[in-house]
N, C-alpha and C positions, 0 to 999 in steps of 0.2 A: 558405399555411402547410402545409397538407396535402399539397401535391405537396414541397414541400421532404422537409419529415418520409417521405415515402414514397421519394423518394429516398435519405437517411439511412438508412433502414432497411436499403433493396437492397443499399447499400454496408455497412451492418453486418452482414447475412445472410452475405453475402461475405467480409468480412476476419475474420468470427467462426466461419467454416466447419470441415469437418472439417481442410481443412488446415492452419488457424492452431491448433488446436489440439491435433494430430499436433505440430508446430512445438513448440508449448511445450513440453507434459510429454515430448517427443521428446528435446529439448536437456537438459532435466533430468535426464530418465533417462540421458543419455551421458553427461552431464558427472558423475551419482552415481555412477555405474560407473567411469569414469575417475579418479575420484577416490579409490576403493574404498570407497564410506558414508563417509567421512572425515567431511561435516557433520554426520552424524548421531550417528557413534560419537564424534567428539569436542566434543559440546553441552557437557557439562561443564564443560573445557576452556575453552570461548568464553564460560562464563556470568563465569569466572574472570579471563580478560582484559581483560572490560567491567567488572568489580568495581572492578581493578587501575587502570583507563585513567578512573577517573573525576574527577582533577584533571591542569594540566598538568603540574602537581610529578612527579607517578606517569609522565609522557606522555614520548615522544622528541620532540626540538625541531622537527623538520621539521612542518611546516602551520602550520596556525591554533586548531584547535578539538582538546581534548582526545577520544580516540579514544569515550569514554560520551556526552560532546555531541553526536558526529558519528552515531553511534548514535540518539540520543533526537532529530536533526535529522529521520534520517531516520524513525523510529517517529513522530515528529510529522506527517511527511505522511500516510502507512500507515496510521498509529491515526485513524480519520474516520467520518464516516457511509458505508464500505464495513463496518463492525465491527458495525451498529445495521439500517443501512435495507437495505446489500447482501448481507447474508445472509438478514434477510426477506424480500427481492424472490427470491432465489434459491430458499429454499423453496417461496416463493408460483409461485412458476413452473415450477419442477422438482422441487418434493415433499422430503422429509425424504432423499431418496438426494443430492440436489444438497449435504451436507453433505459424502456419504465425498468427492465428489469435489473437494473444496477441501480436506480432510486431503488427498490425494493431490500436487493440487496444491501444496501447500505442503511436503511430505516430499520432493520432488523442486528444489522452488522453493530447499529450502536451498543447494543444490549451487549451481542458478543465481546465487545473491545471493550465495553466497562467491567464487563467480570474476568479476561483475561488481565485487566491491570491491576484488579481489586486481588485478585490470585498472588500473581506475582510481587506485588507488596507485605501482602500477609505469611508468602513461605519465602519469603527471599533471606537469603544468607550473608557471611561476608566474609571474603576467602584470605587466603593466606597471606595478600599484601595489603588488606584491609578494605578493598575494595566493596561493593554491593552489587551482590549478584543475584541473578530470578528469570522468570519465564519459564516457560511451560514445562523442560525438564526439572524446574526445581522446586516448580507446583506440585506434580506430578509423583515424584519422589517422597518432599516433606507432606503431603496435602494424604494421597494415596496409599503413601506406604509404600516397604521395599518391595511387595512382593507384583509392585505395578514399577518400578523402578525400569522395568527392560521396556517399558512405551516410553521411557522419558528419554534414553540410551537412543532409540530410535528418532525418536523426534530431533534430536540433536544432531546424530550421522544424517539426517535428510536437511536441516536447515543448513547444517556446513556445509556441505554439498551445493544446496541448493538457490544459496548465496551469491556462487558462481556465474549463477543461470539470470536468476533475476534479478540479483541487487548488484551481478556485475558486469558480464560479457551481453547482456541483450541491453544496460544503456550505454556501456562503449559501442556500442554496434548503430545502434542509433543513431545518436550522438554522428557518427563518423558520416555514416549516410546522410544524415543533414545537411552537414557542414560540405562537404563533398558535393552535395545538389546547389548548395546555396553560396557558396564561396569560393568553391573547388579547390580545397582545401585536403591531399591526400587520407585514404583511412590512417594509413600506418602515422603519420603525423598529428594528427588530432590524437591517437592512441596514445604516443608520446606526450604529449603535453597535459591529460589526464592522468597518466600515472605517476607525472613529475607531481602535478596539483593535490593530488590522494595523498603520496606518500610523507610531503609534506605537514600536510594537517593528522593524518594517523600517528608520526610521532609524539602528538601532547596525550595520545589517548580519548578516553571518553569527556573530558573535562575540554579536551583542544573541539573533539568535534562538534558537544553543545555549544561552544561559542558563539563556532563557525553556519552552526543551522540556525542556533538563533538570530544573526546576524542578516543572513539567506534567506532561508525559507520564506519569513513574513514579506519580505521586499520582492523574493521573485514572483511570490503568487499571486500578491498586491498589483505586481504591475502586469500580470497574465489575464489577471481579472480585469482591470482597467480596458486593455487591449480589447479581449473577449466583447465587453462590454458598446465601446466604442463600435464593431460590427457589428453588435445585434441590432445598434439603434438606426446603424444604417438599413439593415434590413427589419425594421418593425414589423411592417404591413406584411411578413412571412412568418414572423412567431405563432399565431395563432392554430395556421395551418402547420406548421409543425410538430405544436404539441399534439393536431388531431392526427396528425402521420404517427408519433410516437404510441398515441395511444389506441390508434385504430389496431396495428400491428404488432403490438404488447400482445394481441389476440387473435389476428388471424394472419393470415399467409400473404407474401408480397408477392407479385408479379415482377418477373425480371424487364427492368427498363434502363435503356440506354448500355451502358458498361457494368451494369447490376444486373448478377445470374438469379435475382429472387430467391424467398427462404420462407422458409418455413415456419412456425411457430414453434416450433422446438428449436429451432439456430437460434431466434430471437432470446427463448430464454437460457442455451446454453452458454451462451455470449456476452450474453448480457449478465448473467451469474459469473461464467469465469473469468472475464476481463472487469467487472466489479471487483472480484475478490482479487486479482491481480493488484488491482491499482489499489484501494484503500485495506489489504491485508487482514481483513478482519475475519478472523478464526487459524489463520494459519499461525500465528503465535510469534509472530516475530515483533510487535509493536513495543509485548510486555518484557520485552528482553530489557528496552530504554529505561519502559516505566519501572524496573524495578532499581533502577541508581539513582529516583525521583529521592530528594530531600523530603521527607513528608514521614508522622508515625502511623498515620491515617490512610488505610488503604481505600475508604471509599472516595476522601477528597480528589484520592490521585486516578481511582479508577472516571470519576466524573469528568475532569481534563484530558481522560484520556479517550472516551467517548469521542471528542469535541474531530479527533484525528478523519474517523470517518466521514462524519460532517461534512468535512471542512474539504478532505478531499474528492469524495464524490457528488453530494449535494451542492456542491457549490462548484468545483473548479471542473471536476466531468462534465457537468448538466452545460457550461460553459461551451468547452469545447464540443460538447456532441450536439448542443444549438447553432451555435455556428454552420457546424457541417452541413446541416438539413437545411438551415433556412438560404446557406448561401445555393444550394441547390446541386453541389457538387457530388455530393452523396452516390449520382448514380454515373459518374464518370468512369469508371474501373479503377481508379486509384486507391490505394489502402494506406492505413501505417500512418506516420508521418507526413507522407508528399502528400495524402486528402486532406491531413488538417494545415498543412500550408497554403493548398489550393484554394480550402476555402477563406482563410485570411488574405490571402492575396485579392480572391475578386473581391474581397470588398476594400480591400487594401492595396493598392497596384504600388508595387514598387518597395513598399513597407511590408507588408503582410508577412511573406515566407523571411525575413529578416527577423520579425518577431518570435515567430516560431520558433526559427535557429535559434537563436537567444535561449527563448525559454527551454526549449530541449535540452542545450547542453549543460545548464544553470540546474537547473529539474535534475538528470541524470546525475551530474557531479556531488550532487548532495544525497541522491539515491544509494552511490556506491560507498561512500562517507558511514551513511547508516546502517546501510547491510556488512559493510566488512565489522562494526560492534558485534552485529549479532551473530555472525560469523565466531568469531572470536568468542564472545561468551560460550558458544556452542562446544568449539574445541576446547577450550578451557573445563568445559565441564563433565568435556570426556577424557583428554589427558593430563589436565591440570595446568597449574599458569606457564611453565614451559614451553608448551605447544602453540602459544599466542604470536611469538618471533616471528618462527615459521611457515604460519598461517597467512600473518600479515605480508609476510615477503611473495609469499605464491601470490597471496589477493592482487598486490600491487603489478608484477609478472604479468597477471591472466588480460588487464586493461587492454593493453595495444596488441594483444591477440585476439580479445572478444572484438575488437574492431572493425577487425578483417573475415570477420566469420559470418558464412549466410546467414541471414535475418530469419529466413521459417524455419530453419533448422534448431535457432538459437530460441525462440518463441515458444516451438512446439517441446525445446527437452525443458525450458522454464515454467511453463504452462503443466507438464507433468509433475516435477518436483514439487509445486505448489500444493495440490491436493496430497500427495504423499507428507509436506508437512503439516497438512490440517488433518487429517486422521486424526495419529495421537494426541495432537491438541482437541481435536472438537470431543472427543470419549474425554477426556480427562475433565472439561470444561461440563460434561454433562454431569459427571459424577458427583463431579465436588460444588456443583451448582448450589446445594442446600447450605454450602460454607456462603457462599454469596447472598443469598436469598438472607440468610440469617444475618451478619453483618451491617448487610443492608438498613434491615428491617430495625437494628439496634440502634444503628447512628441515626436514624429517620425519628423514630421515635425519641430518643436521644436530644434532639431539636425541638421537637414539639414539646415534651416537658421541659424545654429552657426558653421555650417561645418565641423561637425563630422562625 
């Protein structure tokens, strides 16, 4: 198991390196620019057409799921224990700076998530049981042409795969461990009671699981932020000196103190890029899987909602929990994961704190695994056809109460791999076909102004 895990790692050192991550925020920053801030100055805008799109009454007939479900589908995978455990692993690793650099990441991430969903609208298809399908294999394909067709093939064998990892067995694992710290509640029992809950709702399909996220999603994040909230105001008189902690060491190197071994300014930005792109997804390609069963004929409306995804989950509910962390002062205890952002709910919350957490972990997670078995599923579907969907779904449901009971770094580090292996093929195909976006763009903008909107 140890030559395994050290092998994983070489290969994680590697696909996580300076280059993949030049890569990311590289493509973000072209695609921001090329787009001229357009995600950012028109947030607004996007908060308004996810208002608008939230029944299909409101919605244009093409897809399946109102364009607020296909939103809340994919917040459902997004919003998990990247929100709770990978922003404390991130600071525990790369100090209070590992924060600016997931603001970062995600102020650039928006660009990226609006042209993967503005993609995926514009080459999306609809298969053999009438359904609407897209993402970055069917970009990729229709956008590129066959003879890019073998990065779409790829992209696909790494999201099914990798599905496993992050959208399934690291938040049963979680999850387990919470509940288990906080209730003492067996792994293998918590596993059970998730894959009874999954399998449940995976029977209605994608139409069962937009219900269900839309139902979710807004209520648990709503009352995360609430919670969050509540503890910042207990510690006010610490926010200041926090953000000068976050931003002193955005840039240079921490000294280790207390149960903190210190890092470096390269952990801070490695960390804080791969636990960003962890948590709100943006370039690995799995958002525009949802966005493309958005009810909408309009791929830039749906790409502008779909923006909002980033947002919402690291601008808002990250900066949350990795405020907490710092100002409650726990940060340099030795604790990681989930038990540091309990810890710090707790002192300021005695007796409620680590209860909320649990809460929101397994509520987060449950709707994480909801999301990623869709994309899962598109994925095999797109490589064996709608057949292979069964099959898929019954392993998914299977892997729950085993990802359970499986070491957490082990489970982290092959998630954390697969991740950059799905953003390859998406981030080259998203460069390519960039001028399809830039131009669209550019039509529907102009498009407004000569109708004087």
């Amino acid at each position: 198991m140890e030559a395994i895990e050290k092998i994983i790692g070489d290969i994680n050192g590697l696909v996580w390196g300076p280059p993949m991550l030049v890569l990311i925020l590289g493509a973000g920053l072209f695609l921001s620019l090329g787009l001229k801030l357009m995600p950012i100055l028109k947030l607004g805008a996007g908060f308004r057409l996810m208002w608008k799109g939230r029944s299909s009454a409101g919605a244009e007939s093409d897809g399946d799921i109102p364009p607020f479900q296909a939103l809340m589908t994919a917040l459902s995978a997004t919003v998990g224990t990247g929100n709770i455990a990978g922003v404390a692993t991130a600071v525990f690793l790369g100090g209070p700076g590992a924060l600016f650099w997931m603001w970062l990441t995600a102020l650039v991430g928006m660009a990226t998530k609006y042209s993967e969903a503005v993609l995926a609208v514009r080459f999306r298809e609809v298969d053999e049981r009438g359904a609407y399908v897209g993402g970055p294999m069917y970009y990729i394909r229709n956008g590129l042409g066959k003879k890019w067709a073998w990065l779409g093939v790829l992209f696909a064998i790494f999201a099914a795969i990798a599905g496993f990892g992050i959208g399934n067995t690291v938040q049963a694992n979680s999850v387990a461990d919470v509940m288990d710290a906080t209730f003492g509640l067996p792994h293998w029992i918590t596993g059970v009671i998730l894959m009874v809950l999954v399998g449940m709702v995976l029977i209605g399909g994608i139409r069962r699981i937009g219900q269900v996220a839309s139902a979710l999603v807004p209520l648990m994040a709503i009352s995360y932020l609430i919670a969050g909230l509540v503890v910042l105001a207990l510690n006010v008189a610490d926010i200041p000196a926090a953000f000068a902690l976050i931003i002193k060491h955005a840039f240079s190197p921490i000294a280790a103190e207390g149960g903190f071994a210190g890092a470096a300014v390269w952990a801070a930005i490695r960390f804080g890029v791969a636990r960003g792109i962890f948590s709100n997804e943006a370039g690995l390609g799995s958002a525009p899987i949802a966005h493309a069963a958005a009810q909408t004929k309009n791929p830039i409306n749906q790409g502008m909602v779909a923006m909002l995804g980033t947002f919402i989950d690291t601008i808002i509910i990250c900066t949350i929990t990795g405020l907490v962390i710092i100002t409650s002062g726990v940060w340099t205890s030795g604790e990681s994961g989930a038990a540091l952002t309990s810890m710090a709910f707790s002192a300021a919350l005695p007796g409620v704190g680590d209860y909320v957490v649990a809460i929101a972990l397994a509520i987060f997670a449950f709707t994480t695994i909801l999301g990623w078995s869709f994309y899962g599923e598109r994925s095999v579907e797109f490589l064996f056809g709608v057949k292979a969907i069964v099959p898929y779904r019954v392993a998914w449901i299977v892997a729950i109460p085993v990802g359970a009971s499986v070491n957490l770094g082990m489970v982290w580090l092959v998630a954390d791999t697969l991740n950059a292996m799905m953003a390859l093929p998406n981030l080259i195909a998203l460069l390519l076909l960039s001028p399809v976006v830039f131009r669209l763009t550019k039509a529907h903008f102009d498009g407004e102004k000569a109708a004087g909107l």
